[in-house]
N, C-alpha and C positions, 0 to 999 in steps of 0.2 A: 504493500500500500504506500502510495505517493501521497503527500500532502501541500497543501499549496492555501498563503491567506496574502490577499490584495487588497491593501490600504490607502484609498485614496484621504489622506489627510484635508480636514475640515467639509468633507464632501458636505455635508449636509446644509439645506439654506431654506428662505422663504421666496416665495413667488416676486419678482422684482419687473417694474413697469415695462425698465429697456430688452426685456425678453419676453414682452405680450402678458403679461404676469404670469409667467411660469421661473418655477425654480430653473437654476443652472443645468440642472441633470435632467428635468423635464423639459430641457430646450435643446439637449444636448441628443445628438443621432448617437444611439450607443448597442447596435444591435447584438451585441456579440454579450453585453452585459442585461439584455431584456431575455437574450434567450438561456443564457441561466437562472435568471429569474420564475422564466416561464416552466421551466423544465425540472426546478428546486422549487426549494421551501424560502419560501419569502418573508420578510418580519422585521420587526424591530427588537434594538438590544439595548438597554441601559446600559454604558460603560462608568459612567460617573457615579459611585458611591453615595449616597445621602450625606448631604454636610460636608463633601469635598470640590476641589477646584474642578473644573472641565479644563484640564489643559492636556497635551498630549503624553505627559510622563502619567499620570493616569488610568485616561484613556489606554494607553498602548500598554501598561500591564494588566489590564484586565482583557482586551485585546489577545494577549500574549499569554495567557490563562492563568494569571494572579490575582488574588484579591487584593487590590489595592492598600483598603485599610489593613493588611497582615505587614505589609512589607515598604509599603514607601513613607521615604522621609525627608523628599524634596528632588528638585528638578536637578539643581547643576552638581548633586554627589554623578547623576548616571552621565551625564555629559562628560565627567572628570574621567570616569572610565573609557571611553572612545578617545581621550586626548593623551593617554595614557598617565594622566597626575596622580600620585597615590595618595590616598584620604585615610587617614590613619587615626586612629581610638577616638577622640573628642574633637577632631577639626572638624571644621564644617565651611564647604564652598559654594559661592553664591554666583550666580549668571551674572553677566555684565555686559549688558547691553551696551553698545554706542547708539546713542537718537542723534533728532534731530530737537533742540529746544530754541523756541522762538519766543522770543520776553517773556513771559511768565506760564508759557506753554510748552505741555510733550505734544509738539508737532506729530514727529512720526518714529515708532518703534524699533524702525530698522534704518533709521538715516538714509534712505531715499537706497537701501540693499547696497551700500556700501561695499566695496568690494573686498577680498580677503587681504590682500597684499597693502591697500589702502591702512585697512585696519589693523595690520601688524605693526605699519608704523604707529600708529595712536598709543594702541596698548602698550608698547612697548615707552613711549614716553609716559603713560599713566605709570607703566610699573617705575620707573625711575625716579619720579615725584613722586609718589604714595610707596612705594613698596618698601620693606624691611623686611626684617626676622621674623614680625609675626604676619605679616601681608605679604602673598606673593599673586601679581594678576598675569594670568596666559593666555597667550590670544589663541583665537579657535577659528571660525569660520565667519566670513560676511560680517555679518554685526554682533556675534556669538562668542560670549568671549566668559573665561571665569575669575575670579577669585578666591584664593584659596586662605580660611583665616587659620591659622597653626592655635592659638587661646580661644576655641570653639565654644569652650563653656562659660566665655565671658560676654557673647552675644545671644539673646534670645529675640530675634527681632522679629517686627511684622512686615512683611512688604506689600505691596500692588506689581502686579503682572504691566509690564510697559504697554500690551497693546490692549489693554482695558482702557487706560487713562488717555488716548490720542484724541488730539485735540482740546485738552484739556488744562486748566493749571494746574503742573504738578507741586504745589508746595504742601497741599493738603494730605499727597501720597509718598509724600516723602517716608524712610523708613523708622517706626515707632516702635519701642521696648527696649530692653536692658541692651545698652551697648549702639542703640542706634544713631549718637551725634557724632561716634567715628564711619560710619556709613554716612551719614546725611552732610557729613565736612567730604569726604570724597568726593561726592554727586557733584555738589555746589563749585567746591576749589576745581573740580575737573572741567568744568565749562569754562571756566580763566584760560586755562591749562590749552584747550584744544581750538578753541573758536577762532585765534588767527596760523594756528598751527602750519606746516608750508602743505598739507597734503588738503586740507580745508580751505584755504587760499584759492588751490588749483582746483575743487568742486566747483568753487562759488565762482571761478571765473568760467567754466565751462554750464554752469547753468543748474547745478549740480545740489540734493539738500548739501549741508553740514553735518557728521557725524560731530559736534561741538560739545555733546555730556556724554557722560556714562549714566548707567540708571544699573541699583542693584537689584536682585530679588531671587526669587526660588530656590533660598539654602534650605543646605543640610549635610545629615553625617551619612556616613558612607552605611548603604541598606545590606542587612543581609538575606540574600534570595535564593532558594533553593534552585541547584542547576535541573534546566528542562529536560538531561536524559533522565535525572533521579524521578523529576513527580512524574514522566511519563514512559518510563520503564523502559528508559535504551531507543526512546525516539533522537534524531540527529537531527538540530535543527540549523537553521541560517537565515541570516538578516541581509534587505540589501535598501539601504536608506543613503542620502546625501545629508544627511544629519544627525549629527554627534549625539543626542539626545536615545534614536533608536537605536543607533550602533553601542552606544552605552550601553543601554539595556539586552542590548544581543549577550555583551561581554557579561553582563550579570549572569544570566543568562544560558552561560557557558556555550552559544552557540558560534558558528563561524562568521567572523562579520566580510564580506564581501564587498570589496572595493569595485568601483564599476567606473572607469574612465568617462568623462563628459555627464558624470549626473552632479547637478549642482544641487538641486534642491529651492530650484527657479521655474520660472516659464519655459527657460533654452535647457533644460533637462533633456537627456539622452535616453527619451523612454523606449526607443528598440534594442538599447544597449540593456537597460535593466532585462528586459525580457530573455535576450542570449544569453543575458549570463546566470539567472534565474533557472531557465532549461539545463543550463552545463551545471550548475548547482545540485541538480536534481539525480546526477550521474552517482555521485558518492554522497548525501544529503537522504534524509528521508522527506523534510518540510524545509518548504522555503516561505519565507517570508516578505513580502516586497511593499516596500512603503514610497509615497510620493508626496510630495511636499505641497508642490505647484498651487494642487487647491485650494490650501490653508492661507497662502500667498497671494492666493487672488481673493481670497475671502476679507482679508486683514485690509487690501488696501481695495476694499470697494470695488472690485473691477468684475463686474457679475458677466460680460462677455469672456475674459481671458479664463474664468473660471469655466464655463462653458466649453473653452477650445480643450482646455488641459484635460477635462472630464473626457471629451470623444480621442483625446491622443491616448489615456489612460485605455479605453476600449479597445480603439484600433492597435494600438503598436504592443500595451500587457496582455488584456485580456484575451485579445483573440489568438496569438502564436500560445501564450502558457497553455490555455485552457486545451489550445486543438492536440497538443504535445501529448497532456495528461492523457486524455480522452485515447489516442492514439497508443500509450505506453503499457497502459493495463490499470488496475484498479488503482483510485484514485478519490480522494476529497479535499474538497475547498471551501473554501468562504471568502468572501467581498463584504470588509466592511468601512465606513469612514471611522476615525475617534470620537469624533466629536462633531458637532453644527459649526461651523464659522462662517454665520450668514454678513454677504459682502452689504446690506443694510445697514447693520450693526458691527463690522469691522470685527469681531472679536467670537471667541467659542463661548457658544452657551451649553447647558448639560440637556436637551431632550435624547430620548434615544433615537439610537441612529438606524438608516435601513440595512437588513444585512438578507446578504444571500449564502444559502448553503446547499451545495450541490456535490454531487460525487457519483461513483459508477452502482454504490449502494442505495443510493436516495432514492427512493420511490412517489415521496410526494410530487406533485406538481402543481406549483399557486397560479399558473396560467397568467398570470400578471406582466407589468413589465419592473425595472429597476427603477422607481420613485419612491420618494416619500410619503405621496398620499396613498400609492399605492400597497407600501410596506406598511401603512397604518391600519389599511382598508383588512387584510388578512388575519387579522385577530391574534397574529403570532406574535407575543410580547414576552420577553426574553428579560427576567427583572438583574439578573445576575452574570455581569456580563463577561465577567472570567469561565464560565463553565461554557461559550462557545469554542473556545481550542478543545477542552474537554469531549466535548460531543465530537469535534473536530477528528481527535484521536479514536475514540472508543465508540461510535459513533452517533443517530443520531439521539436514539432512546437511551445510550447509556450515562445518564445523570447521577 
């Protein structure tokens, strides 16, 4: 048995004017994903825990078939794992965004996706001014960067998620509790620090935002998580994401993380490149896992057409080569699910559950539907627990 799960990250949305008022995926040609729909079991999953965040480090462990509230204890300990930082006893590491801040506003979450090389240089001046013995900042990807505090148990803070507050004043979400005016003097002193910096100069005279502050948030100490051949008895798993966050979680994990040339974890994503390498994964692999950014991308910065394109590239170039492979190789299950909602309305993930498809050469139901939201709502299939979908996934789909 082959197993196979496709994550189009933020898929989920609301009906939006500039696409007739249809969602992104109800506007979006995706036959290849209507007819596993049609041909599966169709439904919705809550991935979001009761009383916790909807972000993707969440999401994607219950995705990934963890309970969430067992085992997580923030966003940038799993990032720290993909960058290879080690997080040891009581440290605890915090994302570090670069934005864009325009007077007494978080403009934009991701400094207008800054580029990496851009941003090595930033970070790399932030760690020179802030950094010591007990602060060390690493840069990572686009606007993806961490901090790592070594006196962990001297901060207990609250943060806000960057791309909640865009557009907004952030003085109110600056970071609050024990230890947070050494975080909230970084934030501030760093927009001194960057704003005529020579790489910010060259944005601004190309037309470009400013990557000008840092923003902190999503710590924590390093999680401990049971590896996925032990809870699933010698299954061999693999990840293939353009972002530190999933590739983290692969390494929690213990699965193989799969580097894929030309996936950025953008719009110009290499999504026939994930798919080959996906398939060639599948050669010594028993589950792969393939996640896509794009959407969450076009969700965050409003763009309900580009989310739309990314949706039918996600069909045409993953789902139809993996799927025709599986189908082709011998027995075989899958599932298609988003993490989370990031309707391009609201810029940011909310927690509804998400539509999910599950299909294989065992599956016998058939929802006749196609791959939507109202559609996945309409089928009565409501899935309260969202980590027991890999479960079923494995053992199959009665086995709960």
């Amino acid at each position: 048995m082959k197993y196979a799960v496709i994550v189009p990250d933020g898929l989920g949305d609301w009906p939006v004017p500039e696409l007739g008022e249809k969602t992104p995926l109800e506007a979006a040609r995706t036959p290849n994903l209507d007819r596993l729909a049609q041909e599966g079991i169709l439904g919705t999953l809550k991935t979001v825990p009761d009383g916790m965040v909807p972000g993707s480090d969440v999401c994607g462990l219950s995705l990934m078939g963890y309970d969430p509230r067992t085992c997580y204890t923030g966003r940038a300990p799993l990032e720290a794992a993909s960058l290879g930082i080690p997080v040891e006893g009581k440290q605890k590491v915090f994302r570090t965004n670069l934005v864009t801040a325009r007077g007494d506003r978080l403009e934009d979450y991701s400094a207008g996706h800054v580029t990496t090389e851009e941003a090595k240089e930033l970070i790399e001046a932030v760690q020179k001014k802030f950094g010591s013995k007990d602060f060390q900042f690493f840069p990572g990807k686009m606007y993806r960067h961490l901090l790592l505090c070594r006196r962990g148990e001297d901060f207990e803070v609250e943060t806000a998620q960057p791309h909640d507050i865009q557009g907004q004043k952030f003085e109110p979400f600056l970071p609050k509790g024990k230890g947070s005016e050494v975080f909230r003097n970084f934030i501030l002193e760093s927009r001194k620090l960057l704003e005529n910096h020579p790489v910010n100069q060259k944005r601004e005279k190309e037309g470009k935002s400013k990557a000008n502050m840092i923003w902190l948030w999503g710590g924590g100490v390093r999680p401990e998580i049971e590896p996925f051949h032990e809870k699933f008895k010698g299954v061999r798993g693999g990840v293939i994401s353009a972002v530190d966050l999933l590739q983290g979680l692969g390494h929690y994990l213990g699965w193989k993380v799969i580097h894929v040339p030309g996936a950025t974890g953008y719009f110009d994503t290499d999504y026939d490149a994930k798919a080959r390498y996906a398939i060639n994964a599948l050669k010594e692999l028993d589950l792969i896992f393939v996640h896509v950014e794009a959407t969450d991308e076009a969700g965050h910065s409003g763009l309900a057409l580009e989310k739309k394109k990314a949706i039918e590239r996600i069909d045409e170039a993953i789902v139809a080569p993996l799927t025709d492979h599986l189908r082709k190789r011998g027995p075989y299950r899958l599932f298609v699910a988003p993490d989370h909602f990031t309707p391009t309305a609201k810029k940011t993930h909310i927690a509804d559950p998400v539509p999910f498809i599950f299909s294989g050469s065992d599956v016998k139901i058939r929802s006749g539907k196609n791959y939507t939201e109202a559609d996945a709502r309409s089928t009565g299939i409501q899935l309260e627990k969202g980590h027991l979908l890999m479960r079923r996934l494995i053992r199959g789909w009665d086995a709960v």
